[in-house]
C-alpha positions in Angstrom: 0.0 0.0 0.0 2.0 2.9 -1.5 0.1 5.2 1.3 2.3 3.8 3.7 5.2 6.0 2.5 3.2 9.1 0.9 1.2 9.1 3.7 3.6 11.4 6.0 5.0 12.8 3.3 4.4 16.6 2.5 4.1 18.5 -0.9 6.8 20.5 -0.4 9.2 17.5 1.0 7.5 15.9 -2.7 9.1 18.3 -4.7 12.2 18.5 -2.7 13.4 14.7 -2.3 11.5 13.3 -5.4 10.7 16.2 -8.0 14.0 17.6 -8.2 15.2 14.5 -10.0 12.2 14.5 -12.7 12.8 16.1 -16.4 10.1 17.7 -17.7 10.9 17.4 -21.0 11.4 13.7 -20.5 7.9 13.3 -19.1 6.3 15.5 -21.9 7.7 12.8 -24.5 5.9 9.7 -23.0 3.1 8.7 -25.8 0.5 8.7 -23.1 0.9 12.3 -22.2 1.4 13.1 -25.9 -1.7 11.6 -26.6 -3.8 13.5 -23.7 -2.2 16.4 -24.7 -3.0 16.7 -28.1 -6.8 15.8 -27.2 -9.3 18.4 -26.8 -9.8 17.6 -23.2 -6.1 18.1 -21.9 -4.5 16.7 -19.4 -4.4 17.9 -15.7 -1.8 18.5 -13.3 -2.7 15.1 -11.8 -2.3 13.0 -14.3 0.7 14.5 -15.5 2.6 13.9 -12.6 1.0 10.4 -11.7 4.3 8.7 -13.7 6.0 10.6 -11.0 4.2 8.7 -8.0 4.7 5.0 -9.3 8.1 6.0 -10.3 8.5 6.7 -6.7 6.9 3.7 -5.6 9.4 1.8 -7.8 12.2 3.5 -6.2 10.7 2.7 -2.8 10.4 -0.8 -3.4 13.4 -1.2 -4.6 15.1 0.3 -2.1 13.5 -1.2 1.0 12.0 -4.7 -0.5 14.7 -5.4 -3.0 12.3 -5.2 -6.2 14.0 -5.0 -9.7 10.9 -5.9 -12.2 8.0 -4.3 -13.0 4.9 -5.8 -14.9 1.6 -4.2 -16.0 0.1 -3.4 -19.1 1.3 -2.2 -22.5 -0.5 1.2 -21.5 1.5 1.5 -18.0 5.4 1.7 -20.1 5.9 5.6 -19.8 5.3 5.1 -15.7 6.9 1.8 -15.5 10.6 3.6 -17.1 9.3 6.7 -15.5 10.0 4.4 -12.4 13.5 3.1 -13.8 14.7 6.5 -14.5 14.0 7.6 -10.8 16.0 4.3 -9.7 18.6 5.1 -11.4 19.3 8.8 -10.6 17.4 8.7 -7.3 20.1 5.2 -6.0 22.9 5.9 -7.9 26.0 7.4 -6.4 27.6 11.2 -8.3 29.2 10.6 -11.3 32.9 9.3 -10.6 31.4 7.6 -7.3 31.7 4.2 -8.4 28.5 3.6 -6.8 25.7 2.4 -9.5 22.3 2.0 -9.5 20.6 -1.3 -8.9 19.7 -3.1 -11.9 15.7 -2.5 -13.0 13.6 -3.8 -15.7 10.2 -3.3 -17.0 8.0 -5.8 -18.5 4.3 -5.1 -20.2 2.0 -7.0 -21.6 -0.3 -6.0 -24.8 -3.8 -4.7 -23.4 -6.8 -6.8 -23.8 -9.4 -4.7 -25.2 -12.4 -5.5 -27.2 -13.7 -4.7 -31.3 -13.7 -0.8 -30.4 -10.8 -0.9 -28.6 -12.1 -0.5 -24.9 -9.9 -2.2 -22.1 -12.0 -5.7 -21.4 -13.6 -6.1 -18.4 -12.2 -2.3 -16.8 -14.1 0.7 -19.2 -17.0 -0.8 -19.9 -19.2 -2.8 -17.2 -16.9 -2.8 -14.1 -14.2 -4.5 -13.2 -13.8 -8.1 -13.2 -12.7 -10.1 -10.1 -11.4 -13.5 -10.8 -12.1 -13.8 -6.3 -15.3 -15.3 -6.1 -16.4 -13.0 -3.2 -15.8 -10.2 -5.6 -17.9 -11.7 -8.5 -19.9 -14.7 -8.2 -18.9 -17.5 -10.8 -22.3 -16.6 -12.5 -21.7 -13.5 -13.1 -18.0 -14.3 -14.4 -19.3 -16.5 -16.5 -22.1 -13.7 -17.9 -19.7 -11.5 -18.5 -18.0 -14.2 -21.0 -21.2 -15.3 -22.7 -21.7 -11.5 -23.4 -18.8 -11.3 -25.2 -19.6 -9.7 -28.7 -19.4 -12.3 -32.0 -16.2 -9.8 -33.4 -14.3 -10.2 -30.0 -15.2 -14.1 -29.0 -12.5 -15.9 -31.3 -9.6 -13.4 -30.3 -10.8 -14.1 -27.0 -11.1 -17.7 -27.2 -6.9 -17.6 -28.5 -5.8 -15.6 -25.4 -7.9 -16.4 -22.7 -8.0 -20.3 -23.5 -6.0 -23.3 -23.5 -7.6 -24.7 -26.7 -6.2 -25.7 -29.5 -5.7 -22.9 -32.1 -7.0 -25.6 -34.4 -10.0 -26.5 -32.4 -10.5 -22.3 -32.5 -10.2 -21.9 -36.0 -12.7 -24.5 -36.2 -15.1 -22.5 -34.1 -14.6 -19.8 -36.0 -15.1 -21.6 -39.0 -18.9 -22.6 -37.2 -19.5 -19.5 -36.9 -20.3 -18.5 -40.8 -22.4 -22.4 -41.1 -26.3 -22.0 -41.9 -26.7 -24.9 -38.9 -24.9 -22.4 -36.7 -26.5 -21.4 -33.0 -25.8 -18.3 -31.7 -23.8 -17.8 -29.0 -22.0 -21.2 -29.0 -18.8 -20.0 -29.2 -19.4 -17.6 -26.6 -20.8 -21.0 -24.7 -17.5 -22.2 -25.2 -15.5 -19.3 -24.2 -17.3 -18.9 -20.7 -16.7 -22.4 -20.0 -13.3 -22.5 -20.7 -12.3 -19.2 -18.6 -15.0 -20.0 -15.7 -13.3 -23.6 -15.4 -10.0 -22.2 -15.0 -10.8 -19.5 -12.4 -13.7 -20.9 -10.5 -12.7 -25.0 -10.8 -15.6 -27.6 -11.9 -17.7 -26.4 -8.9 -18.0 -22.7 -9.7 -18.4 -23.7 -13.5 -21.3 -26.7 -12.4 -22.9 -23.5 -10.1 -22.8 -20.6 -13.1 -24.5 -23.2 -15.5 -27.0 -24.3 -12.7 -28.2 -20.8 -12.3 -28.1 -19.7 -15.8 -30.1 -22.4 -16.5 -32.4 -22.1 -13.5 -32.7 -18.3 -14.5 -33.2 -18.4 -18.0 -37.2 -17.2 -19.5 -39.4 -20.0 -18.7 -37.1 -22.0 -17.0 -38.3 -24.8 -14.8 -35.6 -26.1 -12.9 -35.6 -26.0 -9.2 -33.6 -23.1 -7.7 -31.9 -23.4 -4.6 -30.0 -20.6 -2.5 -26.7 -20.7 -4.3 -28.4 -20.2 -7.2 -30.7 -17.1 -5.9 -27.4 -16.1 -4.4 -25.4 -15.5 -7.2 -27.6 -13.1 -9.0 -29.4 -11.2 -6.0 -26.4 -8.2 -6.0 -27.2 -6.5 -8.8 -30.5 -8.4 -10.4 -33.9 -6.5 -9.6 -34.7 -7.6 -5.8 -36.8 -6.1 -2.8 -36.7 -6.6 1.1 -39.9 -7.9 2.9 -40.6 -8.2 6.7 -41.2 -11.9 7.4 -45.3 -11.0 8.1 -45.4 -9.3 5.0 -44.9 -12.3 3.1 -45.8 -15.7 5.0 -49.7 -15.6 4.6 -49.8 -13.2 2.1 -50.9 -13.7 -1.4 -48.9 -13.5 -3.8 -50.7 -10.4 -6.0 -50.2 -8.6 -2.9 -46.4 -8.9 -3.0 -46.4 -8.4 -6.5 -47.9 -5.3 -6.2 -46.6 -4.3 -3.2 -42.4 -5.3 -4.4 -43.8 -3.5 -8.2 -43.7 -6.4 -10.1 -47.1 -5.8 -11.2 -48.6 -2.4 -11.4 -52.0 -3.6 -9.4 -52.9 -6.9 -7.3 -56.0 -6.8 -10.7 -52.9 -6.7 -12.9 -51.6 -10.1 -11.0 -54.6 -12.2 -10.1 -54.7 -11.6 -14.6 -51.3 -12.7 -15.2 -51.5 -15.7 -13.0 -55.0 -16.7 -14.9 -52.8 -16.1 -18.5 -50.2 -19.2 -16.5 -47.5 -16.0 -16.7 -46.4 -16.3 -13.4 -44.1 -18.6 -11.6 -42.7 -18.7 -7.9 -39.4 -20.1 -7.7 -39.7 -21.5 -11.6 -42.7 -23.3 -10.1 -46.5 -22.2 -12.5 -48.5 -20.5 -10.2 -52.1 -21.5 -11.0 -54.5 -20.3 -7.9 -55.1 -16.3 -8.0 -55.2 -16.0 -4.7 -52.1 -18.4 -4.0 -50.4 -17.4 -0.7 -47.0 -17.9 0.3 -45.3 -20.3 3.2 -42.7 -21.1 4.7 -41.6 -23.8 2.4 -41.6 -21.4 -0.5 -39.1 -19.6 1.4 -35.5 -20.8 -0.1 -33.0 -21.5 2.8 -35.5 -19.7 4.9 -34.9 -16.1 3.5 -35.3 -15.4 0.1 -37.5 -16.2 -3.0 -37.5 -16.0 -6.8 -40.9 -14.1 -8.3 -41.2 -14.0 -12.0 -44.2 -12.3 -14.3 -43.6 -13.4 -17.6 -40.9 -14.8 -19.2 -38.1 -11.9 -18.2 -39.5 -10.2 -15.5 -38.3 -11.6 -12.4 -37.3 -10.3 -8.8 -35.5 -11.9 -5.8 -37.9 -10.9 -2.6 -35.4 -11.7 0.8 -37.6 -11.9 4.2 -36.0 -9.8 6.8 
């Protein structure tokens, strides 16, 4: 945590002990601050001297932990030798000193970015964790299947252990009349999900996207309601709200339905389902068995509206 040696550190003592050893001119040349330059929206003080602040974390490390290699992305270069030029004037001795700097290195990687060139999984949608208590293996594996058709093969080549042949045989799918869509996206998000989350966090993202999809029948249980209630459409009930109450009410009452007259008509039409179970009675109430590990429960009206209710 690089606020362990900013943290006490002033502006001024900044400028003295770090700045003093920066060339402007050198940091003016770095393509990223080129770039942001020539743009119509700038570039502020702040990020202009960012490449100063991980240089000075590189020089810190270095120093105190012994660390010579840097890695990051093809986009972090100008602040990874914006580090190794800090090393080496910052740790090296006066010219004629004999003393030399230590030995540094930087190492980046090209960028993964999709069809428009965004950065994958960063710009667009929020990061994405490989720690399943960041992301749940569902969601992962979401993110995967909603990979475009113009990105999915490059993906499949850097993100896979397949076979470029196997690939190029996907890809070659792709263009077949008999072709269903998304299968190489399938393919993709089973591959990568595997890899981070193991066969148990692939077998739980399939069981929920299954259990989840329109119409779907298949029994839910709480993993399943668990992996999509942060973020999917979902209300908060007190437990008397909901035990003994019918089901219109809650629909109405959560705004799944804009009236209970608007439910008890659904439910006649066979449009509604309670925990991928057909509701058939209008006036269906519901219990404590319908309550999934005790707390929580799976509403849908129609085939795509759907909303976890948890029972506080």
């Amino acid at each position: 945590n690089n606020l362990d040696w900013f943290g006490s550190m002033s502006f001024l003592s900044f400028l003295r002990d770090i700045g003093k050893f920066a060339r402007v001119g050198t940091m003016m040349a770095k393509d990223s601050v080129r770039t942001r330059m020539e743009s119509e929206q700038g570039i502020s003080f702040t990020e202009f001297a960012y490449q100063l602040l991980q240089g000075y974390d590189f020089v810190h490390l270095c120093r105190e932990q012994g660390v010579n290699v840097q890695i990051g992305g093809s986009d972090q270069w100008g602040n990874i030798t914006a580090g190794t030029d800090l090393v080496r004037r910052m740790l090296g001795g006066e010219e004629g000193s004999g003393i030399e700097a230590p030995s540094c290195y930087g190492l980046t990687f090209p960028l993964l970015v999709d069809s428009e060139g965004r950065k994958f999984g960063k710009s667009v949608g929020g990061a994405i964790w490989l720690a399943a208590d960041k992301l749940t293996p569902y969601k992962f594996y979401q993110y995967l299947f909603a990979v475009t058709d113009t990105d999915v093969v490059k993906f499949l080549k850097m993100l896979t252990f397949l076979d470029l042949a196997e690939i190029d045989a996907i890809q070659a799918s792709m263009s077949e009349p008999g072709y269903k869509p998304n299968m190489a996206q399938k393919r993709l998000a089973e591959e990568v999900t595997r890899f981070v989350h193991g066969e148990e966090g692939l077998a739980q993202a399939l069981a929920t996207t299954e259990a989840l999809k329109p119409g779907s029948s298949t029994k839910l249980d709480a993993a399943s309601l668990e992996a999509v209630s942060e973020g999917a459409p979902s209300a908060s009930l007190p437990r008397d709200a909901v035990v003994g109450v019918p089901l219109v009410d809650i629909m109405a009452q959560v705004k799944l339905q804009p009236s209970k007259g608007a439910g008890r008509k659904m439910i006649k039409g066979g449009g509604v389902r309670l925990n991928n179970v057909k509701v058939d009675e209008e006036l269906q109430t519901v219990t404590e068995s319908d309550l999934i590990d005790g707390k929580m429960f799976l509403i849908a009206a129609g085939k795509k509206n759907k909303m976890v209710v948890r029972v506080e």
